[in-house]
PyMOL commands that place a pseudoatom at each C-alpha (Angstrom):
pseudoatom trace, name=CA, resn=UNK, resi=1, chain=A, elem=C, hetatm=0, pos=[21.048, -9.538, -2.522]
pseudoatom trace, name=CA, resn=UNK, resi=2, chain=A, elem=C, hetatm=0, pos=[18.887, -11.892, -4.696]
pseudoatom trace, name=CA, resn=UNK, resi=3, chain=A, elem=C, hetatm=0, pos=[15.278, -12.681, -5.660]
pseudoatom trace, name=CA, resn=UNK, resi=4, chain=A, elem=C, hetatm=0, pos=[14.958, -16.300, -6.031]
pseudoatom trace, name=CA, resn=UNK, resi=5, chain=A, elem=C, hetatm=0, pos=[11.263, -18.717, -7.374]
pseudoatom trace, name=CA, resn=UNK, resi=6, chain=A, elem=C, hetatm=0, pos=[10.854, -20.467, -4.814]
pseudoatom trace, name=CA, resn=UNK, resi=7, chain=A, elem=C, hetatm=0, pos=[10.218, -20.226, -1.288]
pseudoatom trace, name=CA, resn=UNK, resi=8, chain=A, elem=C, hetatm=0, pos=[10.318, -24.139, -0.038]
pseudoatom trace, name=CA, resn=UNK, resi=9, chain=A, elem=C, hetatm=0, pos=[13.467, -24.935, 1.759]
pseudoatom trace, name=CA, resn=UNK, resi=10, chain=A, elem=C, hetatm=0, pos=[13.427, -21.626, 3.882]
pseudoatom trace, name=CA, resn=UNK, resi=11, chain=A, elem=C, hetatm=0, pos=[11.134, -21.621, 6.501]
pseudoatom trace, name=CA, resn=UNK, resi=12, chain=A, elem=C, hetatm=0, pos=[13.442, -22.680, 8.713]
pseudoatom trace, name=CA, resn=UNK, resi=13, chain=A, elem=C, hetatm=0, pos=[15.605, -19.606, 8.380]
pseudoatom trace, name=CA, resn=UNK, resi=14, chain=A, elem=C, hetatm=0, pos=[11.968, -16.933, 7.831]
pseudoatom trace, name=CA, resn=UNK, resi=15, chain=A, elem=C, hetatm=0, pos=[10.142, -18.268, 10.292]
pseudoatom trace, name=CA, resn=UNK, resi=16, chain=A, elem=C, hetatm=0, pos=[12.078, -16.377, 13.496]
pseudoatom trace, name=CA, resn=UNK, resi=17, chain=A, elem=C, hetatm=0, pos=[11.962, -13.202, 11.198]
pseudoatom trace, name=CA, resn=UNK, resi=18, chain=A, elem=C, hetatm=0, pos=[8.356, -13.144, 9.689]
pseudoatom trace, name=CA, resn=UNK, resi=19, chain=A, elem=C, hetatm=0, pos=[6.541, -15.321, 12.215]
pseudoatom trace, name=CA, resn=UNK, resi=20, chain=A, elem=C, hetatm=0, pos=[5.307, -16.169, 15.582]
pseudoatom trace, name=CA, resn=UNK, resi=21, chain=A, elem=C, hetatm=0, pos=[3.903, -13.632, 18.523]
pseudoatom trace, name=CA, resn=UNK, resi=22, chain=A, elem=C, hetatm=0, pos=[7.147, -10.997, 17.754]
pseudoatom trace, name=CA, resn=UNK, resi=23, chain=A, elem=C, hetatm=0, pos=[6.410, -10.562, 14.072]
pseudoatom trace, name=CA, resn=UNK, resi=24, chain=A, elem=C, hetatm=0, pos=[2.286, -10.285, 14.066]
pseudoatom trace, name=CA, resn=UNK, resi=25, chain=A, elem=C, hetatm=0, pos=[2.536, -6.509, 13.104]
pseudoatom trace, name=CA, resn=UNK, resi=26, chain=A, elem=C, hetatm=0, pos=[4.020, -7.609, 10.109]
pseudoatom trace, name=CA, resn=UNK, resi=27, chain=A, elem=C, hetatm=0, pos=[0.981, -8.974, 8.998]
pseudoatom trace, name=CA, resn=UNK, resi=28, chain=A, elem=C, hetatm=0, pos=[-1.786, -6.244, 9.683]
pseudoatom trace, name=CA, resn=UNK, resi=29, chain=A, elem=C, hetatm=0, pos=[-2.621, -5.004, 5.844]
pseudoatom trace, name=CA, resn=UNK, resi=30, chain=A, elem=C, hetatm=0, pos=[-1.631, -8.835, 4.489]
pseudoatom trace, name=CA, resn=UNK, resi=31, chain=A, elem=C, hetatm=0, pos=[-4.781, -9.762, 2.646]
pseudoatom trace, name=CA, resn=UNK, resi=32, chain=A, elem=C, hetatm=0, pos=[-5.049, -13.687, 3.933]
pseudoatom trace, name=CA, resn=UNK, resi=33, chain=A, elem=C, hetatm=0, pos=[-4.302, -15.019, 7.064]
pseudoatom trace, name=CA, resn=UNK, resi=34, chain=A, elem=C, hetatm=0, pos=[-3.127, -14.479, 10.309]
pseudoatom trace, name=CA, resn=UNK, resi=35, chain=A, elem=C, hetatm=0, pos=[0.780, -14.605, 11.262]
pseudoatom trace, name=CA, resn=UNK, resi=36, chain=A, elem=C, hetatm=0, pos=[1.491, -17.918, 11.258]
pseudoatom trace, name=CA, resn=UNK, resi=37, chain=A, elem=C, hetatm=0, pos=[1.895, -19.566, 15.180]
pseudoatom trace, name=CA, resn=UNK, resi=38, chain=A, elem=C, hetatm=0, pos=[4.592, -22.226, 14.123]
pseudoatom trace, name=CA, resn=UNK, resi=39, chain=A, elem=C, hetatm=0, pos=[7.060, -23.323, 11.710]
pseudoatom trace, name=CA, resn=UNK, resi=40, chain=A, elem=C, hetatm=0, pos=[4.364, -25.993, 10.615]
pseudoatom trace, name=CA, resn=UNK, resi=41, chain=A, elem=C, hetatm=0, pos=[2.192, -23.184, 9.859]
pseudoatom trace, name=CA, resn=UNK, resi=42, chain=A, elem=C, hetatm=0, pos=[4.110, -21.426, 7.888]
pseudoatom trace, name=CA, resn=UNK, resi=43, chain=A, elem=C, hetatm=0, pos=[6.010, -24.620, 5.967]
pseudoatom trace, name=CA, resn=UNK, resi=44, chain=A, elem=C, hetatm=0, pos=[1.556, -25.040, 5.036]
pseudoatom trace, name=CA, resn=UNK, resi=45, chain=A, elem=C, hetatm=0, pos=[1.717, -21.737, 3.491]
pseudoatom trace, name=CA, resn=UNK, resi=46, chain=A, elem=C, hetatm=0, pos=[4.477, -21.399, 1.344]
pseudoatom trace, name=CA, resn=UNK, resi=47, chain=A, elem=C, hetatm=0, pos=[3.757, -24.977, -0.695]
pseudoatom trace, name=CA, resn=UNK, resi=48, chain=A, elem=C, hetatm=0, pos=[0.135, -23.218, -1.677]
pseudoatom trace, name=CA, resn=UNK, resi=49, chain=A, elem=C, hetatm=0, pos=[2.485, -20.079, -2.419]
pseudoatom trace, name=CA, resn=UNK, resi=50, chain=A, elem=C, hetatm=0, pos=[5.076, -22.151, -4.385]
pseudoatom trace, name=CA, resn=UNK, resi=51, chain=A, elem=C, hetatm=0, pos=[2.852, -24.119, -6.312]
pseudoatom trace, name=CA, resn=UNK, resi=52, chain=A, elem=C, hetatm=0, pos=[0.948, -20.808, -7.584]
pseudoatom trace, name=CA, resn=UNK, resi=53, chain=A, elem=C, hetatm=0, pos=[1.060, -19.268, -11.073]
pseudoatom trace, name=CA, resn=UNK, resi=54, chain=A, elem=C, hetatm=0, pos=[-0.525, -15.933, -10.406]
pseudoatom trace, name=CA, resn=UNK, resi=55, chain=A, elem=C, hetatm=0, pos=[1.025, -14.557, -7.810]
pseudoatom trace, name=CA, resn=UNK, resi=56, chain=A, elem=C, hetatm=0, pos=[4.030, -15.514, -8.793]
pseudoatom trace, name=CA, resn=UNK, resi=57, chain=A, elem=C, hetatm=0, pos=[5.989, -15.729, -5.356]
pseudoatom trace, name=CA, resn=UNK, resi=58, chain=A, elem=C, hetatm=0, pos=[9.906, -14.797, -4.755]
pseudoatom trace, name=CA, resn=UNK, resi=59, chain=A, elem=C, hetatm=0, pos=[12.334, -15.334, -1.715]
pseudoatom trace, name=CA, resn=UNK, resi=60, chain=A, elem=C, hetatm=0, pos=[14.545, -12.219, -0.979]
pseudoatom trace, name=CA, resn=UNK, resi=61, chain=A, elem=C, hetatm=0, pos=[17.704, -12.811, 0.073]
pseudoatom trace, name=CA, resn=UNK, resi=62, chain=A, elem=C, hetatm=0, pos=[20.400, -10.851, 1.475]
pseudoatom trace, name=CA, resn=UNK, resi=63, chain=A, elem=C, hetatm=0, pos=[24.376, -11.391, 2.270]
pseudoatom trace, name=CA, resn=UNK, resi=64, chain=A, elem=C, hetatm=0, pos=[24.972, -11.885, 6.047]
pseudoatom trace, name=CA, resn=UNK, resi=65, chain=A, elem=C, hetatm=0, pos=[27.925, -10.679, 8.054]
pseudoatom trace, name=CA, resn=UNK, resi=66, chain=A, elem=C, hetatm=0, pos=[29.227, -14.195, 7.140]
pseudoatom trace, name=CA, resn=UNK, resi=67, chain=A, elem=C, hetatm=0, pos=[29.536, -14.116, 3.627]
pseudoatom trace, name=CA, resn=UNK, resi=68, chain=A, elem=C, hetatm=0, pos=[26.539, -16.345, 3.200]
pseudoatom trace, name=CA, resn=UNK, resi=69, chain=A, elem=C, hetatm=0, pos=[23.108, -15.421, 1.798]
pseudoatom trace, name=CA, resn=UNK, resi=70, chain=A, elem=C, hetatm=0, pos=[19.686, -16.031, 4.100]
pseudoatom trace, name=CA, resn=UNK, resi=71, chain=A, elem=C, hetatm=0, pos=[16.255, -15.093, 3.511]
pseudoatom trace, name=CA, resn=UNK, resi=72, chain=A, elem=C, hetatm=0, pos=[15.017, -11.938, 4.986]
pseudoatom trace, name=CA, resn=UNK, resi=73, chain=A, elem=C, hetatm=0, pos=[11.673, -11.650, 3.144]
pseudoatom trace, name=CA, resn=UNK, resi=74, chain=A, elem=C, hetatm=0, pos=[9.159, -12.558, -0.073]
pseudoatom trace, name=CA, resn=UNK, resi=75, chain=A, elem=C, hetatm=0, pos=[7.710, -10.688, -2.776]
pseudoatom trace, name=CA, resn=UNK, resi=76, chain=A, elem=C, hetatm=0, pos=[5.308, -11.433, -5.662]
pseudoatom trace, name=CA, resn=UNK, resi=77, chain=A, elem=C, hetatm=0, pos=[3.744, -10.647, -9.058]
pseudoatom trace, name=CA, resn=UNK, resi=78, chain=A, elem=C, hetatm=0, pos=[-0.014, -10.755, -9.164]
pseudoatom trace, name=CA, resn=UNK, resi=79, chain=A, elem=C, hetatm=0, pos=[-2.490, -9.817, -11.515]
pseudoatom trace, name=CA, resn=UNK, resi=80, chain=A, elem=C, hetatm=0, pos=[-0.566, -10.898, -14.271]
pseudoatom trace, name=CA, resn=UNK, resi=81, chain=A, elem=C, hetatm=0, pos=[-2.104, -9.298, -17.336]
pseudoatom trace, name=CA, resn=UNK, resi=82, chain=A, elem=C, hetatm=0, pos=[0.090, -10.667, -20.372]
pseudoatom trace, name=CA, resn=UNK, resi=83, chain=A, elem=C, hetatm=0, pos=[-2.362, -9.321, -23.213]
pseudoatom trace, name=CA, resn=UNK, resi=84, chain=A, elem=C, hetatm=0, pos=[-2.406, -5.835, -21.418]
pseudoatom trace, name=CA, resn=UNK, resi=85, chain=A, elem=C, hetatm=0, pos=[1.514, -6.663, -20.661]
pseudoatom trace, name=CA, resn=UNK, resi=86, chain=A, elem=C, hetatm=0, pos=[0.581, -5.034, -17.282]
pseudoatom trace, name=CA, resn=UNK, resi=87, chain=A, elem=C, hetatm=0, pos=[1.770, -6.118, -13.802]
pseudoatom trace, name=CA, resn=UNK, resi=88, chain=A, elem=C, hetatm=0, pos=[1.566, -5.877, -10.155]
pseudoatom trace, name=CA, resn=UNK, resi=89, chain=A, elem=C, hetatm=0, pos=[3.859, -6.083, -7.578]
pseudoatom trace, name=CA, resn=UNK, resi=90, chain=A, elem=C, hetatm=0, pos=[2.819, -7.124, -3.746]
pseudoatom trace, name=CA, resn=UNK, resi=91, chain=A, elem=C, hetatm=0, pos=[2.154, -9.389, -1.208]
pseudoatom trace, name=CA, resn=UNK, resi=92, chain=A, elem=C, hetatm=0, pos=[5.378, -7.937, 0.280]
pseudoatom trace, name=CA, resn=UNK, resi=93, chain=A, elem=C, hetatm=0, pos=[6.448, -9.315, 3.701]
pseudoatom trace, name=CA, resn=UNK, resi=94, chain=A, elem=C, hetatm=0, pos=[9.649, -7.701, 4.561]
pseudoatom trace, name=CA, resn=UNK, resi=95, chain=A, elem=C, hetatm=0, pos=[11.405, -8.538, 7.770]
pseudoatom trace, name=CA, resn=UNK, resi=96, chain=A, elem=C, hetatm=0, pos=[13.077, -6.141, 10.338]
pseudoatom trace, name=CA, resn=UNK, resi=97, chain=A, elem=C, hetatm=0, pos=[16.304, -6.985, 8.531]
pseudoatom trace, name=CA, resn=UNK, resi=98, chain=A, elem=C, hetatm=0, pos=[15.364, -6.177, 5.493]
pseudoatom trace, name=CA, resn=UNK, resi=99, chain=A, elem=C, hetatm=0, pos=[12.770, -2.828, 6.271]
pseudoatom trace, name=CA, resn=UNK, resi=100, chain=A, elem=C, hetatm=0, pos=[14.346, 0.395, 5.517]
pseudoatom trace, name=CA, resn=UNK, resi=101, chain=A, elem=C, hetatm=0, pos=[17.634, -1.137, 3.875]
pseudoatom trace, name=CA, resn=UNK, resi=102, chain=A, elem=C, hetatm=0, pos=[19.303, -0.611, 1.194]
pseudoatom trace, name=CA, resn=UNK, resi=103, chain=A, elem=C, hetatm=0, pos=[18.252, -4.568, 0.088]
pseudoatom trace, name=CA, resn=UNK, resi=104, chain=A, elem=C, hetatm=0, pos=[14.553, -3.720, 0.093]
pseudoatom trace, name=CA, resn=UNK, resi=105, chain=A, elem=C, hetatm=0, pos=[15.261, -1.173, -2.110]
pseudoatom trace, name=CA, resn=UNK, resi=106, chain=A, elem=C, hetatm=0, pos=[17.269, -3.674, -4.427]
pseudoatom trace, name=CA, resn=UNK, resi=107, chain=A, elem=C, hetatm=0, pos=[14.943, -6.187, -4.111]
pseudoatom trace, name=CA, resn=UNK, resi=108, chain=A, elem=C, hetatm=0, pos=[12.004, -3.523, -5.677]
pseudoatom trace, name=CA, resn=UNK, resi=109, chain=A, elem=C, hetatm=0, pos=[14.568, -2.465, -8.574]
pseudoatom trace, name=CA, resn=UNK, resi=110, chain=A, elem=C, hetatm=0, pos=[15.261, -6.031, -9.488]
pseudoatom trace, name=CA, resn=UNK, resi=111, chain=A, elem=C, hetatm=0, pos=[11.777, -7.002, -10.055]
pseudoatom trace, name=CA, resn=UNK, resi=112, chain=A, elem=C, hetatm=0, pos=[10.933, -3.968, -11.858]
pseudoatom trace, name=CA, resn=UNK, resi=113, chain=A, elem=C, hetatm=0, pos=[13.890, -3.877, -14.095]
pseudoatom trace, name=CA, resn=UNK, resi=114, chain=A, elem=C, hetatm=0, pos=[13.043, -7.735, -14.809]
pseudoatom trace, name=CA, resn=UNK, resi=115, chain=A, elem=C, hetatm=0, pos=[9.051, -6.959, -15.360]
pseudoatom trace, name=CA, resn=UNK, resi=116, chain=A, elem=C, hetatm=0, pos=[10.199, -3.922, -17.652]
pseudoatom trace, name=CA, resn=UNK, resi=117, chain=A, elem=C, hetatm=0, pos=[13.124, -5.206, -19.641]
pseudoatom trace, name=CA, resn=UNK, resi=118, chain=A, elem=C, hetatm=0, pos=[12.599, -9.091, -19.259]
pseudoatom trace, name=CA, resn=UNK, resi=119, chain=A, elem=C, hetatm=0, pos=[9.385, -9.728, -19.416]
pseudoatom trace, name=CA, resn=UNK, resi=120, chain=A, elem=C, hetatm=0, pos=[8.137, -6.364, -21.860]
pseudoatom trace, name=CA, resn=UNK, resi=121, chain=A, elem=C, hetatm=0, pos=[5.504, -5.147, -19.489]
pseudoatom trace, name=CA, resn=UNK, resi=122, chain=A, elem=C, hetatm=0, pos=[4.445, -1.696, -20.089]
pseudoatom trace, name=CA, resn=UNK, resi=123, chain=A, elem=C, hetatm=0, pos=[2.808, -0.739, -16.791]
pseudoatom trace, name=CA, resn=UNK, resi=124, chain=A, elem=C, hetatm=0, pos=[3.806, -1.969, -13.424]
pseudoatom trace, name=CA, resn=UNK, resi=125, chain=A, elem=C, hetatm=0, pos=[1.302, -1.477, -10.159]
pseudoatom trace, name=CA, resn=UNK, resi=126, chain=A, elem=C, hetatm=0, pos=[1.044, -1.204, -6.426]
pseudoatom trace, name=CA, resn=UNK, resi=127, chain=A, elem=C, hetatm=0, pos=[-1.536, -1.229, -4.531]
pseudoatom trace, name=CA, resn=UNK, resi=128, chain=A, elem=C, hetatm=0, pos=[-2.163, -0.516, -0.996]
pseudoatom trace, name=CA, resn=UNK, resi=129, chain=A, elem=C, hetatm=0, pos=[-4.305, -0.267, 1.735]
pseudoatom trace, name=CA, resn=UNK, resi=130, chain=A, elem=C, hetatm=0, pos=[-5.668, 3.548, 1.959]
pseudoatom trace, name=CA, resn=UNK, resi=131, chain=A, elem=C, hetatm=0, pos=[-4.440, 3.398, 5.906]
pseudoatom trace, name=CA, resn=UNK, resi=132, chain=A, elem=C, hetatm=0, pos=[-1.203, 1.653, 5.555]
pseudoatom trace, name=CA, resn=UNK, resi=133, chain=A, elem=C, hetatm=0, pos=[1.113, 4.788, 5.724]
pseudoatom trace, name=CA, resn=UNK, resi=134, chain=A, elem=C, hetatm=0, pos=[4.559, 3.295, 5.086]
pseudoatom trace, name=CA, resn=UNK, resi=135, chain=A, elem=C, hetatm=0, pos=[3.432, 0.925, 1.922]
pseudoatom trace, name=CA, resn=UNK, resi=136, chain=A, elem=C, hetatm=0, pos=[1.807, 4.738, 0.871]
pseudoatom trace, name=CA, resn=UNK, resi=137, chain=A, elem=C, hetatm=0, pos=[5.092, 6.503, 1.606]
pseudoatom trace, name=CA, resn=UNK, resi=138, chain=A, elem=C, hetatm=0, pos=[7.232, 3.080, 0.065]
pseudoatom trace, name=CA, resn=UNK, resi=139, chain=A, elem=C, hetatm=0, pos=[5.387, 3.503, -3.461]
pseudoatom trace, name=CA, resn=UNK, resi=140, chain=A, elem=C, hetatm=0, pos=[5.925, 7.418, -3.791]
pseudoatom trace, name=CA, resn=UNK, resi=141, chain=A, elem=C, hetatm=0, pos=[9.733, 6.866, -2.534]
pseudoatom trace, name=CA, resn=UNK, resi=142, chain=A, elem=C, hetatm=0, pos=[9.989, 4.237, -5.105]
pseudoatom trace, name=CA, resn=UNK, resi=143, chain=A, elem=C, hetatm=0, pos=[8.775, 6.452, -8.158]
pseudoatom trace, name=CA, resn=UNK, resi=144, chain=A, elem=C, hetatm=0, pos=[5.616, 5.355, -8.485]
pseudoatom trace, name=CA, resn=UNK, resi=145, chain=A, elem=C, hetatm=0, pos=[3.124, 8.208, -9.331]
pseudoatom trace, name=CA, resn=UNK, resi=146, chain=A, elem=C, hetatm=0, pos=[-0.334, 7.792, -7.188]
pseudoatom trace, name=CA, resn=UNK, resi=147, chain=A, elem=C, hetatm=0, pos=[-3.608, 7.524, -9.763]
pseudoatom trace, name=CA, resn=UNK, resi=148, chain=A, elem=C, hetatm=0, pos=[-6.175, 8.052, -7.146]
pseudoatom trace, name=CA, resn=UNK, resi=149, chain=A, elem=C, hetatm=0, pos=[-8.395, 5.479, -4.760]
pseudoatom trace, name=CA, resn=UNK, resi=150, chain=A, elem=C, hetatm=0, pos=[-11.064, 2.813, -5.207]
pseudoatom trace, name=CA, resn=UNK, resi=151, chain=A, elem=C, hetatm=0, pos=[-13.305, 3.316, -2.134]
pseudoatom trace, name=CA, resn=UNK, resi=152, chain=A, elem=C, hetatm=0, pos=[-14.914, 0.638, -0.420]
pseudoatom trace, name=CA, resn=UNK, resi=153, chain=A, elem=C, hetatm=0, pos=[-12.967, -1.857, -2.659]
pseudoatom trace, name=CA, resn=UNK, resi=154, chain=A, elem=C, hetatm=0, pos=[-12.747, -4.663, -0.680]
pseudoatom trace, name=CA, resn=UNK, resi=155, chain=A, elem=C, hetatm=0, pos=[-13.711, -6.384, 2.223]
pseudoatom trace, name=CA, resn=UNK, resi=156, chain=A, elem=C, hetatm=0, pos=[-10.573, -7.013, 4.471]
pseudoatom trace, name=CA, resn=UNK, resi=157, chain=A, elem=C, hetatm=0, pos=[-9.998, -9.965, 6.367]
pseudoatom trace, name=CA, resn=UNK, resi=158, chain=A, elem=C, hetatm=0, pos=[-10.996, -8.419, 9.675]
pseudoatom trace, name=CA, resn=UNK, resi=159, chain=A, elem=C, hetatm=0, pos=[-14.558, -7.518, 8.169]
pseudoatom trace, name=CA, resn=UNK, resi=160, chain=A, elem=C, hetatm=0, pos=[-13.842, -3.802, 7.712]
pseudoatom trace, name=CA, resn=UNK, resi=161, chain=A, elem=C, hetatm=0, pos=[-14.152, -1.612, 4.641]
pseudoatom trace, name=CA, resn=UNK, resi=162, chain=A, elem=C, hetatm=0, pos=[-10.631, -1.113, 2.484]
pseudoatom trace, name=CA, resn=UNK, resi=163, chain=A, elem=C, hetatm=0, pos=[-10.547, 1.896, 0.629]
pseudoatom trace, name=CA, resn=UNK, resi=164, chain=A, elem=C, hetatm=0, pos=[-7.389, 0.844, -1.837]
pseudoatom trace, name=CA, resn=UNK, resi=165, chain=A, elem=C, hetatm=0, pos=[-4.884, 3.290, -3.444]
pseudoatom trace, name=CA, resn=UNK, resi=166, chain=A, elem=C, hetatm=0, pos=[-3.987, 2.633, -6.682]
pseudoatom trace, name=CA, resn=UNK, resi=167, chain=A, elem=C, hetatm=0, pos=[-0.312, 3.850, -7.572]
pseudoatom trace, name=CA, resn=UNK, resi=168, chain=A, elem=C, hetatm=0, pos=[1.825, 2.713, -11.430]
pseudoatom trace, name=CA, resn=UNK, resi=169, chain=A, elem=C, hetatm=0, pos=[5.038, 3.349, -13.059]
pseudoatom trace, name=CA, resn=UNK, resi=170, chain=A, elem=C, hetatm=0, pos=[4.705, 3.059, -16.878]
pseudoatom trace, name=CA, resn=UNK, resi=171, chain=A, elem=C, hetatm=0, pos=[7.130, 2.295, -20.093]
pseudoatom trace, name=CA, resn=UNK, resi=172, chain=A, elem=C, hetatm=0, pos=[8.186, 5.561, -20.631]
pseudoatom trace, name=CA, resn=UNK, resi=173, chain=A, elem=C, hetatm=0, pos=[9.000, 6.264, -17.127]
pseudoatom trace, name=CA, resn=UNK, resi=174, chain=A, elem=C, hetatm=0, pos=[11.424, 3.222, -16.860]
pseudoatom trace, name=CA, resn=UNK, resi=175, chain=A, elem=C, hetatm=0, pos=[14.542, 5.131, -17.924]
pseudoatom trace, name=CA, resn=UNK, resi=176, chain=A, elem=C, hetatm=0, pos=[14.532, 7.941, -15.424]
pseudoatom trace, name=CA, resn=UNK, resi=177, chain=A, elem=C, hetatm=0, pos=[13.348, 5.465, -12.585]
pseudoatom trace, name=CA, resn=UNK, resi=178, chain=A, elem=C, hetatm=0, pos=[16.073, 3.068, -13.473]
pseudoatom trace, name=CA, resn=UNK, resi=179, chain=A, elem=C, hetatm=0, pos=[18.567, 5.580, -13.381]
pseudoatom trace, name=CA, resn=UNK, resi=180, chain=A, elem=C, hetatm=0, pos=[17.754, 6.970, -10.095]
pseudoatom trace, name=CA, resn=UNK, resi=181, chain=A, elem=C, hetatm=0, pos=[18.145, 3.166, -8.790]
pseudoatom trace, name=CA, resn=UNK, resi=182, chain=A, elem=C, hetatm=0, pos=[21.260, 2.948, -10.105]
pseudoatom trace, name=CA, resn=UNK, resi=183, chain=A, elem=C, hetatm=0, pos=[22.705, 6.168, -8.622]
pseudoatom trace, name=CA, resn=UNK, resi=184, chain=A, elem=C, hetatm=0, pos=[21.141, 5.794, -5.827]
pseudoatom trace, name=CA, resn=UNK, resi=185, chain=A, elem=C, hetatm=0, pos=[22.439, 2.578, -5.160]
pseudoatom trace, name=CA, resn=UNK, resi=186, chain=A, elem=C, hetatm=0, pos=[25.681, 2.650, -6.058]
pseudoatom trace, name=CA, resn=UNK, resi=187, chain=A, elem=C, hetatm=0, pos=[28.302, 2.541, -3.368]
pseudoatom trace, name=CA, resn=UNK, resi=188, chain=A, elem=C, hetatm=0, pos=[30.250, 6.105, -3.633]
pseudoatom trace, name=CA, resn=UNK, resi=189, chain=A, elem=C, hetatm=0, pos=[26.191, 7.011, -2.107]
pseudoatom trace, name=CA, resn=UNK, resi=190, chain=A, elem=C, hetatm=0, pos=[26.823, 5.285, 1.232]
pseudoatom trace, name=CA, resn=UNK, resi=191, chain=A, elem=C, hetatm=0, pos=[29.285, 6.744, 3.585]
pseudoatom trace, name=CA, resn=UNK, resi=192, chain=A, elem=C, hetatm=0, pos=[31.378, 4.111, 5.977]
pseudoatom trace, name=CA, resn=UNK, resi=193, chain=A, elem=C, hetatm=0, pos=[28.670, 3.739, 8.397]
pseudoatom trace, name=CA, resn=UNK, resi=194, chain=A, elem=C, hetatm=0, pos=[26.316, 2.377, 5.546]
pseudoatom trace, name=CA, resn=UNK, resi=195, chain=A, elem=C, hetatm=0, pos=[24.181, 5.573, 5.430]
pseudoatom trace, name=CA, resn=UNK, resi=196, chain=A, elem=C, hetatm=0, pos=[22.858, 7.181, 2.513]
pseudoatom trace, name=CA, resn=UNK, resi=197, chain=A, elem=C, hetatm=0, pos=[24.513, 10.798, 0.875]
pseudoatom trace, name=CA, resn=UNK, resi=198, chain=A, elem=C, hetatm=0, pos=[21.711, 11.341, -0.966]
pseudoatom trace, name=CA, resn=UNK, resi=199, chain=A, elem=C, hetatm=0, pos=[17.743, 10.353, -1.279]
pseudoatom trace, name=CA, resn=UNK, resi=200, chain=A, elem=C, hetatm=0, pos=[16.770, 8.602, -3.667]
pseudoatom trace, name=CA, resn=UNK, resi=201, chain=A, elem=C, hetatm=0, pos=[14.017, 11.339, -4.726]
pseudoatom trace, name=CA, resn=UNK, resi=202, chain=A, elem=C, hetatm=0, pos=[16.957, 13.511, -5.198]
pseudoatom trace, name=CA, resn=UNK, resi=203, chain=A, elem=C, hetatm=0, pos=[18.062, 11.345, -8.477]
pseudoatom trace, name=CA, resn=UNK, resi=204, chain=A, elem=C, hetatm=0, pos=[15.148, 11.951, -10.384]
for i in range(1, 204): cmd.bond("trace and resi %d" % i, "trace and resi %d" % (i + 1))
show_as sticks, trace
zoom trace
């Protein structure tokens, strides 16, 4: 799989994934926006999101049965803190292809392995929604450790209170994180059918 900067080019391809009436779930805790109704819609969008600086947006990528690569989702740093060197990952939109695969989990040890020993960060962030369980249950998975909740943070875009849970990995923790990654991602883990031998949990 791949992370690539840019997203123009691709709606073609993300739009039957990510939007339209089958894919507005996939948008409930997104902080702008409704799904987007049309390709149009959608083409709109990702110009504001490719011409901004902070977040930084990424395509995601995966191999298809084909050989070829297609997009499958999009990812982003945000609140990019370069005299802090601290980071946040988000504004992930991940696609029924690419939920609970082995990609997705790529995909979130690429960025942190670039944000940690690319770009020198020393603390990397999620955020979440207090009542979006499987971003909750993605960030402890992942390794990061939770640091508690700002209640009534923000205003969400339906009008209701969001009560935000604030989760990091830092520095030191890199090492034992990326190793986990690795083992847990290396091919002897997977059996023929593509399932996992071990959690990832269980590597660190």
């Amino acid at each position: 799989m791949a992370l690539q900067e840019h997203l123009l080019g691709w709606e073609i391809y993300l739009f039957p994934l990510i939007g339209g009436e089958n894919n507005v779930h996939l948008w409930d805790y997104m902080p702008y926006s409704p799904c987007p109704p049309n390709e149009a819609t959608l083409t709109s969008e990702l110009e504001q999101k490719a011409a901004s600086s902070d977040p930084v947006y990424y395509t995601i990528s995966k191999h298809t049965k084909d050989g070829n690569k297609g997009p499958v989702g999009m990812a982003s740093y945000l609140r990019i803190d370069a005299k802090n060197r601290v980071i946040e990952v988000g504004h992930l939109m991940f696609s029924s292809q690419l939920q609970r695969s082995a990609a997705s989990t790529e995909a979130m040890y690429l960025m942190m392995r670039y944000a940690f020993e690319e770009l020198g960060y020393r603390r990397y962030e999620w955020k979440c929604h207090s009542l979006n369980a499987p971003s909750n249950r993605a960030a402890l998975r992942l390794g990061f450790t939770f640091e508690g909740t700002f209640r009534r943070h923000l205003i969400d875009k339906h009008g209701c209170n969001r009560d935000t849970n604030w989760y990091s990995i830092i520095e030191e923790e890199w090492p034992n994180r990326k190793k986990a990654f690795e083992a847990w991602l290396d091919g002897n883990n997977f059996d023929e059918h593509g399932q996992q031998e071990k959690r990832l949990e269980d590597f660190r």
